[in-house]
KEGUVEX-496720 format. One line per field, with one value per residue (C-alpha): residue number from 1; x, y, z. Coordinates in steps of 0.5 Angstrom, whole numbers, m for minus. Layout:
N
n: [NUM; ...]
east: [X; ...]
north: [Y; ...]
up: [Z; ...]
END
This chain:
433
n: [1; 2; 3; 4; 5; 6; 7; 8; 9; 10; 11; 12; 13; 14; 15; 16; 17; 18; 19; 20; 21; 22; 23; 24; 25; 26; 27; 28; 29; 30; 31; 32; 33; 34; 35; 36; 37; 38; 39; 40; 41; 42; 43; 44; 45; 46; 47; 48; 49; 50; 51; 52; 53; 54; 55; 56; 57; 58; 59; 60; 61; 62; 63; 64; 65; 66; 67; 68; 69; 70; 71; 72; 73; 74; 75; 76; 77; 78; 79; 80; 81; 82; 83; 84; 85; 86; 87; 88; 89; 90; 91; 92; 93; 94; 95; 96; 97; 98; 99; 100; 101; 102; 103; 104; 105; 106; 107; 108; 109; 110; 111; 112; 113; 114; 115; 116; 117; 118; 119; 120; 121; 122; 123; 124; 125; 126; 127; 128; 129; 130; 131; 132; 133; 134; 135; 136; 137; 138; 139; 140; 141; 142; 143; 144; 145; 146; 147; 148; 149; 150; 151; 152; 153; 154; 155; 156; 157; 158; 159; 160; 161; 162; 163; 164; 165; 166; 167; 168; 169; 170; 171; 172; 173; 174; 175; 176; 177; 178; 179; 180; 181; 182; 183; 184; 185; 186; 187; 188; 189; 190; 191; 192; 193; 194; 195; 196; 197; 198; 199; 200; 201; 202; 203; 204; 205; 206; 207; 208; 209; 210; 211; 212; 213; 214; 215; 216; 217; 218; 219; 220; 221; 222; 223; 224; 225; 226; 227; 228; 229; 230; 231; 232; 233; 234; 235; 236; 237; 238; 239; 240; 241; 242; 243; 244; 245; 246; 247; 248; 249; 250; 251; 252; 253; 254; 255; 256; 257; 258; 259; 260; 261; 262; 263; 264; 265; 266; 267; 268; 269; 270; 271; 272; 273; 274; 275; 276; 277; 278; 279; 280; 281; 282; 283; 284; 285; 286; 287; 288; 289; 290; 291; 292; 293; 294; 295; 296; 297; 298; 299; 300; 301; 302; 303; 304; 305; 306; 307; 308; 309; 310; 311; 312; 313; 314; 315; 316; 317; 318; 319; 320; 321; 322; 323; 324; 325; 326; 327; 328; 329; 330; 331; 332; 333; 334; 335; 336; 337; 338; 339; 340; 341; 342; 343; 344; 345; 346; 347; 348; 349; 350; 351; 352; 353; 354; 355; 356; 357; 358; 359; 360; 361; 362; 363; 364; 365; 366; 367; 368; 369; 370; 371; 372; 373; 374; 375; 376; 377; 378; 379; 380; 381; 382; 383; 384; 385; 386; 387; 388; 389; 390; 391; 392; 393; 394; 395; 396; 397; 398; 399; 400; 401; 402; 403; 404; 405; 406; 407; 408; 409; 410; 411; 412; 413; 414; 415; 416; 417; 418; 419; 420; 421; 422; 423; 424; 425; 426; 427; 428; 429; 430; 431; 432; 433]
east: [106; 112; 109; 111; 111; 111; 113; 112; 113; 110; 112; 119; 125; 122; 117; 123; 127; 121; 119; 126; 127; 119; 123; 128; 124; 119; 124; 127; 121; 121; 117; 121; 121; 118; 119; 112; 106; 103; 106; 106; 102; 101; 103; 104; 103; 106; 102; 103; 98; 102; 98; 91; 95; 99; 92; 89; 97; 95; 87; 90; 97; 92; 87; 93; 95; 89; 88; 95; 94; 86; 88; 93; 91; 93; 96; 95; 100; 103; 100; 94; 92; 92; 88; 83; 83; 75; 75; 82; 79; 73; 78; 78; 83; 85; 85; 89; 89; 96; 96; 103; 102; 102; 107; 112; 107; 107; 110; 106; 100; 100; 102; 96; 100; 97; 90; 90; 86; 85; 82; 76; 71; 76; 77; 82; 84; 89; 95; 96; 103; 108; 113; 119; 125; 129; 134; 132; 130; 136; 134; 133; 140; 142; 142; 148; 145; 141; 136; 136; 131; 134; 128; 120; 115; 116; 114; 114; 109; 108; 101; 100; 103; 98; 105; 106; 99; 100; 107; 106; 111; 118; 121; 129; 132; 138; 144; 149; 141; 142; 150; 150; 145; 149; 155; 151; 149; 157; 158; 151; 155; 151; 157; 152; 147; 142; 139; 132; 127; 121; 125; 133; 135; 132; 135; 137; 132; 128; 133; 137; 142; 146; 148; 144; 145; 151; 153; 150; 154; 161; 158; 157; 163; 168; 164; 163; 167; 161; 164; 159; 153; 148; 143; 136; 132; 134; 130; 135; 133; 136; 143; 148; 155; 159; 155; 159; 165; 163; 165; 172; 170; 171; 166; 160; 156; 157; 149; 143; 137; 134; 127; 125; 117; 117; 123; 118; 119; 111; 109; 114; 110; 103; 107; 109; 117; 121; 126; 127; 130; 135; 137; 136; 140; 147; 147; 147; 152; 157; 155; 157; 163; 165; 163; 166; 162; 155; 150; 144; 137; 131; 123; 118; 111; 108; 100; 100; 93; 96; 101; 99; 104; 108; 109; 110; 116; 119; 120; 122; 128; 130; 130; 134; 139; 141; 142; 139; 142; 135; 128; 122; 116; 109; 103; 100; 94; 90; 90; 85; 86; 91; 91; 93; 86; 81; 85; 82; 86; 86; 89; 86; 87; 90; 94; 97; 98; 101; 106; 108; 110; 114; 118; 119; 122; 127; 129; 130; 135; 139; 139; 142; 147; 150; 151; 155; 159; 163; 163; 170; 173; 173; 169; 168; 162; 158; 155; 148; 145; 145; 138; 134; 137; 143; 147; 151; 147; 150; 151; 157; 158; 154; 148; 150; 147; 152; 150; 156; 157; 161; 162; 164; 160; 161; 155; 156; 163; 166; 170; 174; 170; 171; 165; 164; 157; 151; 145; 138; 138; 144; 152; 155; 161; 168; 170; 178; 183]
north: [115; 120; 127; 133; 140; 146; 153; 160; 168; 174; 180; 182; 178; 176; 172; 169; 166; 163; 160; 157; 154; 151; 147; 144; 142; 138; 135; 134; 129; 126; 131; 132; 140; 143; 149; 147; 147; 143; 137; 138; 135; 140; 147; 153; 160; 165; 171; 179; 184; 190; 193; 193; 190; 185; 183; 183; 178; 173; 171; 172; 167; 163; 161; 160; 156; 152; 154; 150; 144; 144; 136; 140; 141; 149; 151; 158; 162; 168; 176; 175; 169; 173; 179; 175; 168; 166; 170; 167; 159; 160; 159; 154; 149; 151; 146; 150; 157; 158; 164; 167; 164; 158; 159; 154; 149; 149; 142; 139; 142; 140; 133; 132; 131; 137; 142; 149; 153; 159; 154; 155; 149; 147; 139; 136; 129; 125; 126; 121; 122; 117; 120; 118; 117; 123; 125; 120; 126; 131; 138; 143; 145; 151; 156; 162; 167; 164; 169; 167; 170; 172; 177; 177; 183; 190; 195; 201; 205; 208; 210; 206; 199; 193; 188; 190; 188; 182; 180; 181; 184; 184; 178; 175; 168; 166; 168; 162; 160; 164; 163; 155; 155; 161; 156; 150; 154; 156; 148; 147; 152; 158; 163; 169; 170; 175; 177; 179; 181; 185; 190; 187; 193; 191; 185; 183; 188; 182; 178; 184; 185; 192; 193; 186; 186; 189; 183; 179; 180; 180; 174; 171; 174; 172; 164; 163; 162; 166; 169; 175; 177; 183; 185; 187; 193; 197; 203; 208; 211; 204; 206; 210; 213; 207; 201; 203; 201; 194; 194; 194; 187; 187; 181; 185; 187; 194; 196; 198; 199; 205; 206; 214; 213; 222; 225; 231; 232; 234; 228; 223; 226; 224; 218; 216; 215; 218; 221; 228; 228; 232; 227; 222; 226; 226; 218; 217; 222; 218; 211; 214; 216; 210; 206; 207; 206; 205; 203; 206; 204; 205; 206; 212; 212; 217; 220; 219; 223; 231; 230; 236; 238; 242; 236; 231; 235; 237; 230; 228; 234; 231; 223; 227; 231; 224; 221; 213; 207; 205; 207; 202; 206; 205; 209; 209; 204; 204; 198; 196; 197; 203; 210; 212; 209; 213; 220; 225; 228; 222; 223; 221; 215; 218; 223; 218; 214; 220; 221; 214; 214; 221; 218; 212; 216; 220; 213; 210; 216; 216; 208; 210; 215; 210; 205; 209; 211; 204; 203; 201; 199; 192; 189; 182; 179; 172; 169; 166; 162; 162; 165; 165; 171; 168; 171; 169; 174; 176; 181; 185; 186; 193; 191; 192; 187; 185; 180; 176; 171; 166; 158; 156; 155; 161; 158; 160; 163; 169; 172; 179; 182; 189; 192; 195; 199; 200; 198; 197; 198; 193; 193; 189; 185; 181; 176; 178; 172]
up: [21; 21; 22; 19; 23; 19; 23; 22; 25; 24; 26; 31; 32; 38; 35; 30; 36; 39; 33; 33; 39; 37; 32; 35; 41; 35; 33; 39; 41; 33; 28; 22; 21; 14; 10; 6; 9; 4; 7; 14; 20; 24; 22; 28; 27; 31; 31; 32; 34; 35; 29; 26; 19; 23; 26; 19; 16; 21; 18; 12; 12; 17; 11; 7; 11; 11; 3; 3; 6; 9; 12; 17; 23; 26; 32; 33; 38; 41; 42; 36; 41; 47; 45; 40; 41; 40; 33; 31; 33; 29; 23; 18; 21; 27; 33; 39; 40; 46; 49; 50; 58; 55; 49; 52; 52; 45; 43; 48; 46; 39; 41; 45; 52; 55; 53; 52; 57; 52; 46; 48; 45; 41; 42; 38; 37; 39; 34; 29; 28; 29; 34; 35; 41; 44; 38; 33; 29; 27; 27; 20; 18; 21; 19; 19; 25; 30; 35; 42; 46; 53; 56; 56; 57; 59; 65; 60; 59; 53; 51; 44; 46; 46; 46; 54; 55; 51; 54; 62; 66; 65; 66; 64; 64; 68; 65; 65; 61; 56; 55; 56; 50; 46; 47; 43; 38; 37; 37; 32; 27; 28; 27; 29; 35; 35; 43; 43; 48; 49; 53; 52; 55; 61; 62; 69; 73; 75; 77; 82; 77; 76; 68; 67; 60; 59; 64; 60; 54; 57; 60; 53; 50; 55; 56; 49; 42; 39; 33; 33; 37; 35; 38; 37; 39; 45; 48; 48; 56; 58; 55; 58; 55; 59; 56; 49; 52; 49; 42; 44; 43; 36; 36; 38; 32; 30; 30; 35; 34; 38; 38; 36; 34; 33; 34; 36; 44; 46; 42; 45; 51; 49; 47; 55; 52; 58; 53; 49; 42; 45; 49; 44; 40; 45; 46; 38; 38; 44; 40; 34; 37; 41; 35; 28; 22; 27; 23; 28; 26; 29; 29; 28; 28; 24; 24; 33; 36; 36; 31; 26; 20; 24; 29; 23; 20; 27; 27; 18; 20; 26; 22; 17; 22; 25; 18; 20; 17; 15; 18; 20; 18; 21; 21; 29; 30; 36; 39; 44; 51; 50; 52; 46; 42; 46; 46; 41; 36; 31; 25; 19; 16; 10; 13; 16; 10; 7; 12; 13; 5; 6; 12; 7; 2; 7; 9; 3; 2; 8; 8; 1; 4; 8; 4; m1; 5; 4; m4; m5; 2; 4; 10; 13; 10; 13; 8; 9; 2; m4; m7; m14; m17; m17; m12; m5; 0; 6; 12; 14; 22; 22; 18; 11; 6; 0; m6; m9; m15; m14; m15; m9; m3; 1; 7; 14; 12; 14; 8; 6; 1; m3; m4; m11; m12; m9; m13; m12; m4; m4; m5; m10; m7; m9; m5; m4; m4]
END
C-alpha cells in the first residue's frame, strides 16, 4: 500500500527548514506528505528544548498525535530527543527516537533501512507501506517562502543555553551546497529563501572562510535568480558596520533579528554574552542608518538569576530606547546542564511571569508604532495564501504582515500594495493596479 508521511516542527526557524528538507527527501523515495495526521502512516515530530514549555509542547503534540491517529507509528526528532530520549520513547506511539546525530537519517530510519542507536529498546517492524520509485511521488506544493538550513551548532558560550549542548560544535555546509540547493528552490517557484542556522553569523569559520556569511550571501545573490533572501537570527558581536553594505542589493530583505536577551550590561555578563548595550546600541544605530525602513527584532529574556527590579527596568528602558520592530518575550528557564540552572539569585517564577507580560505589553506597542510608520505608503507585498478569514495574507521585505481581499489569485506573486490602516497587529492593504 502507499504510505502517508505526515511532518511537523516545534520551535526555531531551524527546525522549520529540517523539517522541509524531511519532506521533500520522503517523497523523493515515494511517501506521499500530508497535512493530516489522521491520515498518515508514519508521523515525525521535530522537537525543541530550549525551555521547560517547549519540553512540555512536545509530550503534549506527541499524545495528540497518537490521540489522532493511534494506528500511526511516530518518530520522535531533534533537541527534545537528544536530551530525554528514554522519557520521550516511553510515549504512546513512539517507534524511533532519532537524536540530532542521527537527524539526517530520519528517512532511513523511519523506512527501516538503518536502526537508530538512541531508540533505546524500541524495536519497530518493518514498514508496511508500499514505496515507490525515486520521483514517481511529486513533492507538496511549494509553499512561497522556503528555509534553507546552511550552519549546525554553536561555540558560544552563553550561560543559560541547552541548545549548544544539544547542536554540537559549529559546523557549516559547503557554499556552492548551499547556493546549488537556493537555485532549485528558485526553479521549485519559491520566490523567497530563508537562511537559518544555530549561529548563521558564524557561517564559514569551520571552513577557514573570512566574512563567511557575508560571502555566502553575495554567493547566492550573484549566482542565483532568487527574488529575495531573509535571514534568520543573528547574534549581534558577529556583525560589523561593513556587513550592511549588503542591502545595496535591494533583493536582501530588509530585516535582522539580533538577539538582546537584557538590555541591562551586568546581566548580559552573568549571561556569557560578549556584548554590552552600548555597543548594541551603536551597530542598531549603523544598520538603521545603512538600511532605510529596518525592521530590527530581537529576543529579551526576562526573570535571569540576579535580575532584580532595577535590572528588569534597566533592560524595559533600553528595549523602549531602540523602539523594536517586534519583540520575542520568554521568561528564563533553567535547562539541565547549564551554568546558568545552579547559580543562586533565582527568581521566582511568578516574578518572572509578570515581567514577561510587562516586556510584552511594551512590545506590542512598539510593534504597534512601526506598523503606523507605513500606513498610507505603498510597499511591495509577496503573497503567500488565502486563509479562512477571508483574506489574502502576505509579507513585505522588512517584516510587516499585510491582509488584502481580492478575487484573483495573488499566491507566490509580488504586487504593489497601498497600505491603508493598521488594525488588529496587522496592516489592511490594496493591491495597486
Amino acid at each position: 500500500m502507499d504510505c502517508r508521511v505526515y511532518l511537523h516542527s516545534l520551535g526555531c526557524r531551524l527546525n522549520q527548514s529540517e523539517v522541509e528538507a524531511m519532506a521533500r527527501r520522503f517523497a523523493a523515495v515515494g511517501y506521499i506528505p500530508t497535512q493530516d495526521p489522521a491520515e498518515a502512516d508514519i508521523c515525525i515530530l521535530n522537537t525543541c528544548a530550549v525551555t521547560a514549555e517547549a519540553e512540555r509542547k512536545t509530550r503534549h503534540r506527541l499524545r495528540a498525535l497518537h490521540r489522532a491517529n493511534p494506528a500511526a507509528r511516530i518518530g520522535v526528532v531533534g533537541c527534545a530527543a537528544t536530551l530525554k530520549p528514554g522519557g520521550l520513547a516511553r510515549l504512546p506511539g513512539v517507534a524511533w527516537v532519532v537524536p540530532n546525530e542521527e537527524k539526517e537519517w530520519v528517512v532511513e530510519i523511519a523506512t527501516g533501512e538503518r536502526p537508530s542507536r538512541r531508540s533505546g529498546d524500541l524495536t519497530p517492524s518493518p514498514s508496511p507501506c508500499r514505496r515507490g520509485g525515486e520521483g514517481e511521488v511529486s513533492p507538496p506544493t511549494p509553499r512561497t517562502r522556503a528555509l534553507v538550513k546552511v550552519q549546525d551548532g554553536c561555540d558560544n558560550h552563553c550561560t543559560y543555553c541547552v541548545v549548544r549542548l544539544l547542536r554540537g560544535p559549529a559546523r557549516s555546509r559547503p557554499p556552492e551546497e548551499v547556493v546549488a540547493e537556493v537555485q532549485s528552490l528558485v526553479a521549485a517557484g519559491r520566490r523567497e529563501v530563508v537562511l537559518t542556522g544555530v549561529n548563521l553569523g558564524a557561517y564559514g569559520r569551520d571552513l577557514g572562510m573570512g566574512q563567511g556569511l557575508a560571502r555566502l550571501i553575495e554567493a547566492i545573490l550573484s549566482g542565483t535568480d532568487l527574488p529575495r533572501l531573509r535571514l534568520s537570527s543573528l547574534e549581534p558581536w558577529d556583525l560589523d558596520e561593513g556587513f550592511f553594505k549588503l542591502w545595496a542589493d535591494a533583493r536582501l530583505c530588509r530585516h535582522l533579528h539580533l538577539p538582546l536577551q537584557s538590555g541591562c550590561g551586568g546581566t548580559l555578563r552573568r549571561m556569557g554574552r560578549p556584548i554590552t548595550p552600548e555597543r548594541y546600541a551603536r551597530l542598531t544605530e549603523a544598520a538603521r542608518a545603512a538600511v532605510p525602513d529596518l525592521a530590527l527584532t530581537t529576543d529579551v529574556m526576562v526573570g535571569f538569576p540576579g535580575e532584580d527590579e532595577a535590572a528588569f527596568a534597566e533592560s524595559l528602558a533600553f528595549v523602549e530606547r531602540l523602539g523594536f520592530a517586534r519583540l520575542h518575550v520568554f521568561p528564563f528557564s533553567p535547562r539541565p546542564g547549564t551554568p546558568a540552572a545552579r547559580v543562586s539569585g533565582q527568581v521566582d517564577p511568578q516574578v518572572r511571569r509578570e515581567r514577561a507580560r510587562r516586556m510584552r505589553k511594551l512590545g506590542t506597542r512598539l510593534a504597534e508604532d512601526f506598523r503606523q510608520r507605513f500606513v498610507g505608503r505603498e510597499m511591495e507585498v509577496l503573497w503567500e495564501r488565502h486563509r479562512a478569514d477571508g483574506f489574502w495574507h502576505g509579507l513585505t521585505d522588512n517584516y510587516l504582515r499585510v491582509v488584502t481581499r481580492a478575487s484573483a489569485d495573488l499566491h507566490n506573486r509580488a504586487t504593489r500594495t497601498r497600505l491603508l490602516a493598521a488594525r488588529d497587529g496587522l496592516l489592511v492593504g490594496e493591491v495597486v493596479g
